[in-house]
N, C-alpha and C positions, 0 to 999 in steps of 0.2 A: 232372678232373670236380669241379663243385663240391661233392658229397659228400663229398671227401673233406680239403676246409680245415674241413670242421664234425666227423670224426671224434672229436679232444679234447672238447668240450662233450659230442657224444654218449654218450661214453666214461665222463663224469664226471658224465653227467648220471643214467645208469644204475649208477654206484656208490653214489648216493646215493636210489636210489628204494627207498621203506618195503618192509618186512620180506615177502614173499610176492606183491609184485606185478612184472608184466612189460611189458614196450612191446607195443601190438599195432599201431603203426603209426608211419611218421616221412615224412616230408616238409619241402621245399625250397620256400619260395617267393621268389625275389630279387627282384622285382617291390615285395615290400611292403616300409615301410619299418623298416627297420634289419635284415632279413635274417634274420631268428630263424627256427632250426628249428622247428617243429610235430612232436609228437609224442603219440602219444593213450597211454594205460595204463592198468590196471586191476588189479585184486586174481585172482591164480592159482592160489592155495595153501589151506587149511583153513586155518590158519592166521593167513593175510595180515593185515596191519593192517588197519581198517574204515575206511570213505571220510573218515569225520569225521576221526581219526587220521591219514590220509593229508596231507589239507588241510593239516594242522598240521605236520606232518613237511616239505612240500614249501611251506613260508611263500606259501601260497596266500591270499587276503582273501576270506574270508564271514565277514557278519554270525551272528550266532545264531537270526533270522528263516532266510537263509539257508541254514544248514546244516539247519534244520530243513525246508524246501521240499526243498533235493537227498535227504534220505532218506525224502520223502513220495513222490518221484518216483521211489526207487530201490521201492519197495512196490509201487506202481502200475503201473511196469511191467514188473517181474517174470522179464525176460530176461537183466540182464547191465549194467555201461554199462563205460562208459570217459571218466576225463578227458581233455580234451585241451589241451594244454599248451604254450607258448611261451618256448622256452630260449636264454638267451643267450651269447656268448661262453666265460664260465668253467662252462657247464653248470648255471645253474640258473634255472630255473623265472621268470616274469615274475606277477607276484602274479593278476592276469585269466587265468579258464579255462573252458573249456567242462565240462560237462555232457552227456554223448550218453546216453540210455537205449536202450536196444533194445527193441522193440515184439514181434520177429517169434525165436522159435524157428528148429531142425531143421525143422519143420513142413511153411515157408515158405507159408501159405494163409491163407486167411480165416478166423477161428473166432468165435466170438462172445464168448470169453474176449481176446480179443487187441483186438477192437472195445472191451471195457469198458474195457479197459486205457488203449488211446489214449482214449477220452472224458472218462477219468482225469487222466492225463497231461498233456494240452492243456488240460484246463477249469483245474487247477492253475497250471497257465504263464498262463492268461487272467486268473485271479484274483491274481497276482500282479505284473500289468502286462506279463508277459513276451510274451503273444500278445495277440490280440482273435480275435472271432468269426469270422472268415474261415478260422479253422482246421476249423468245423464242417463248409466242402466238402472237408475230407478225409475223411468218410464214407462209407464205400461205396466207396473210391478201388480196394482189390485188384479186378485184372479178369483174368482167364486164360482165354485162346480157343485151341481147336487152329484149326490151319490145315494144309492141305497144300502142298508144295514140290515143286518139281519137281528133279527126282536123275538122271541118265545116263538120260533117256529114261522115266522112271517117276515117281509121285509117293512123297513121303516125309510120313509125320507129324509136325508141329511143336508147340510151341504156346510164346506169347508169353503177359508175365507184367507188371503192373504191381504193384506193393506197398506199402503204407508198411512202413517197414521201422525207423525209430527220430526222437526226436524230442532235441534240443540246447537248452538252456539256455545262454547266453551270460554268465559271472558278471565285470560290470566294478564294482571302487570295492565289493567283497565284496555287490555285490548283483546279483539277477537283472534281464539290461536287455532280450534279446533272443532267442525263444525261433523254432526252425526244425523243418522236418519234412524228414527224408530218404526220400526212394522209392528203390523199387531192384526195376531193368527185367529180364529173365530169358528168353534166346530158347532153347530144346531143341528139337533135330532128333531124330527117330526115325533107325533104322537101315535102310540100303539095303535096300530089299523091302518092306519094310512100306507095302505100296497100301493106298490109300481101298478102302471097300467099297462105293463109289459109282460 
């Protein structure tokens, strides 16, 4: 499996990540070129080193503009983020890295605190070259509808979920170039019995 000609990098790429943070994600893409792991991470601990400290521990490239946009958009959105990072052979780090902020709580819904937050977010990434205006049709984007299903002869309650759910910063050459929005889709079936009351 090719998971596992990448375990050394991974191995040594996780002895060297700052004081208090952990992976929350790794992936394989061979398709692109030169084969680098992707792997995302974040601060876990009271403790943890702080993003800007990170950057500089993981010989990451942000300008000083820059660092100061990623901790205007770590404010803003108020959730969480994760870098996410591009490891090479001996384990370490490719100086271009993502920014993901999270938008969306435990919650998982629409709230009017979560709307400022992305209008935040995005208008930030817009003034920085990183978006344009076409991010304002992500307003209004959460939509959640029940529906019924049909189950062994009866119906069941469902309901489907659209969401924004976090927004990425692309940081190349230590500056922001390319800014993206994550949705994230949500289908719950009720349990057997549970008929419409229609």
């Amino acid at each position: 499996m090719a998971a596992k000609s990448h375990s050394r990098e991974w191995e040594a790429f996780c002895a060297s990540l700052p004081k208090g943070w952990q992976t929350s994600y790794v992936g394989l893409f061979p398709a692109r070129p030169g084969g680098l792991l992707r792997v995302n991470a974040h601060p876990a601990a009271v403790n943890a080193v702080g993003l800007e400290g990170a950057i500089a521990e993981l010989g990451l490239a942000a300008s000083d503009g820059t660092l100061e946009l990623c901790d205007e958009l770590l404010r803003a959105g108020g959730m969480g983020f994760d870098l996410q990072l591009d490891v090479d052979s001996h384990g370490v780090p490719q100086p271009d890295f993502g920014l993901e902020v999270y938008l969306e709580g435990n919650l998982m819904s629409a709230s009017p605190q979560k709307e400022a937050a992305a209008r935040c977010v995005f208008g930030l990434l817009e003034g920085c070259g990183a978006a344009d205006e076409r991010w304002r049709y992500l307003e209004g984007v959460d939509v959640s509808k029940q529906v019924m299903l049909p189950h062994n002869s009866s119906w069941v309650s469902g309901a489907v979920s659209t969401r924004l759910f976090s927004a990425k910063a692309k940081i190349a050459d230590g500056r922001p170039q390319l800014g993206k929005a994550y949705l994230r889709g949500d289908a719950l079936v009720g349990k057997p019995g549970e008929e419409s009351g229609g």
